[in-house]
N, C-alpha and C positions, 0 to 999 in steps of 0.2 A: 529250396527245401523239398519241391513237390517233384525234382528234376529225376528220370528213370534212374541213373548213373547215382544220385544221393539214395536214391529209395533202392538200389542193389547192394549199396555196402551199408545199410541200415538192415535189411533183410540176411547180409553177411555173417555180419554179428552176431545179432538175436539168434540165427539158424546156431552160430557156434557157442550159442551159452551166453553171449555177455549183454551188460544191462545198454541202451544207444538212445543218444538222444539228438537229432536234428532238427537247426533251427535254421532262420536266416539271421543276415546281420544286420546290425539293429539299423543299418539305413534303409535295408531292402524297402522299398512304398513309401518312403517318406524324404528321399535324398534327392531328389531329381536326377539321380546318377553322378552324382561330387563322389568324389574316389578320396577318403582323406589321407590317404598315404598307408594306411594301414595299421597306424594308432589304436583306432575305435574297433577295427576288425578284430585285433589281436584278443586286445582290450572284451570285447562279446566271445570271443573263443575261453578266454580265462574263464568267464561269470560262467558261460555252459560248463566247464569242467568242472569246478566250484559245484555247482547246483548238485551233479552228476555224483560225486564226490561225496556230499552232505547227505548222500540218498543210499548211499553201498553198507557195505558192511565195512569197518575196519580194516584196511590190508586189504580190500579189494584189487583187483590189478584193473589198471584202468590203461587206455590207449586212444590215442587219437587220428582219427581219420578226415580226411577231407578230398575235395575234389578240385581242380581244377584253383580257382584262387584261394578258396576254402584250402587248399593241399598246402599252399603257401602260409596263407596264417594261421594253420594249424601246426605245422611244425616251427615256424617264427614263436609261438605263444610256447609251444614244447621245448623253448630253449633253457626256460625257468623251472620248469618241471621237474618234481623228483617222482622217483620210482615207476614212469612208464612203461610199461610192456613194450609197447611199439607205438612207430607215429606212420600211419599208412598216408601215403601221399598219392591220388590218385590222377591223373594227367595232369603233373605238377608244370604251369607254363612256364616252363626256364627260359624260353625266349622273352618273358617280359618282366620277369622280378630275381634279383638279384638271389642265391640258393647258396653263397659261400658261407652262410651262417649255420650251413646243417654238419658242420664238422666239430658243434659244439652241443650238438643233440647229446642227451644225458641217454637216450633210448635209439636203440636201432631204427634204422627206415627201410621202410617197406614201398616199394614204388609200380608201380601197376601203370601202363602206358600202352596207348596202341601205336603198332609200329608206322602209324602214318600221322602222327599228332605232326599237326602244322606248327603247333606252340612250345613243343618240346623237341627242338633236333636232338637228334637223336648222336650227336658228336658233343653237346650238353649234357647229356645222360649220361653219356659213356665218362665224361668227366667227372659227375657229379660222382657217381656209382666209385671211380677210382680215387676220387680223393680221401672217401672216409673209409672210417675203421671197418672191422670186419660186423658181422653181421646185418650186415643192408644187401638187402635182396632185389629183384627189379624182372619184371612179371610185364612180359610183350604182350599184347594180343595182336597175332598177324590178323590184316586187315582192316584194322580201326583205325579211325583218325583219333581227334581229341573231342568230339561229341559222343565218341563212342557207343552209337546208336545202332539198337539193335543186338549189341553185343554186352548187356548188362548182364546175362549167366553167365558170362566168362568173366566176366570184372568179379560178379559176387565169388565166384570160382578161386580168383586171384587171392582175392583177400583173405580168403576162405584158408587157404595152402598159408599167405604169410602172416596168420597171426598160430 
């Protein structure tokens, strides 16, 4: 939650008008690091939208952003989702979670990656990017790996262009 890379597309946002809210998941401090598959994650991504949701106006347009594993269970949770804007996936790690499920996204994906993400080959992207429909977008940063450090005004930048 307190991570630069969350605190740049949280900063994205807000700078472009819209309402953000970032948390952790509900294991972060309390899981010893037990991964439960990604159940509970999803599951905490819902309750955040939900809350987010309860708090807008009517018709508000809402989207969802995440980062790194957060990128995964955000658009995983966006697969149930009506009337998303977009689902920003920020160094989404396709070298360790399965991503065939985003050709049932109800909302376009936005994908922001540096061109040195150890966790994203870059011959996964190119797949992912070519198997869905059209409007999904995919936003390099030369130079960056998947910590993307250092180069958080280019990420806010990114997101900035794909919403």
């Amino acid at each position: 939650m307190h991570n630069p890379v969350v605190e740049a597309v949280v900063r994205a946002l807000v700078d472009a008008g819209w309402t953000a809210l970032r948390f952790n998941f509900g294991g972060v401090g309390r899981s010893g690091g037990t991964y439960s598959g990604g159940s509970e994650e999803i599951g905490d991504v819902n309750v955040a939208l939900t809350a987010v949701t309860e708090r807008l106006p009517p018709g508000a347009p809402r989207l969802l952003a995440g980062y790194s594993f957060g990128a995964w269970a955000g658009a995983m949770a966006a697969r149930d989702v009506d009337r998303l804007h977009r689902v920003v996936a920020v160094a989404p790690p396709l070298a360790f979670f399965d991503w065939s499920f985003a050709g049932s996204l109800k909302a376009p994906l936005a994908i922001v990656v540096g061109d040195h993400d150890q966790y994203c080959p870059r011959s996964s992207l190119e797949a992912l990017a070519a198997s869905l429909a059209g409007g999904t977008s995919v936003a390099i940063i030369p130079g960056a790996d998947h910590f993307l450090a250092g180069r958080e005004d280019d990420v806010a930048a990114a997101v900035r262009a794909a919403i």
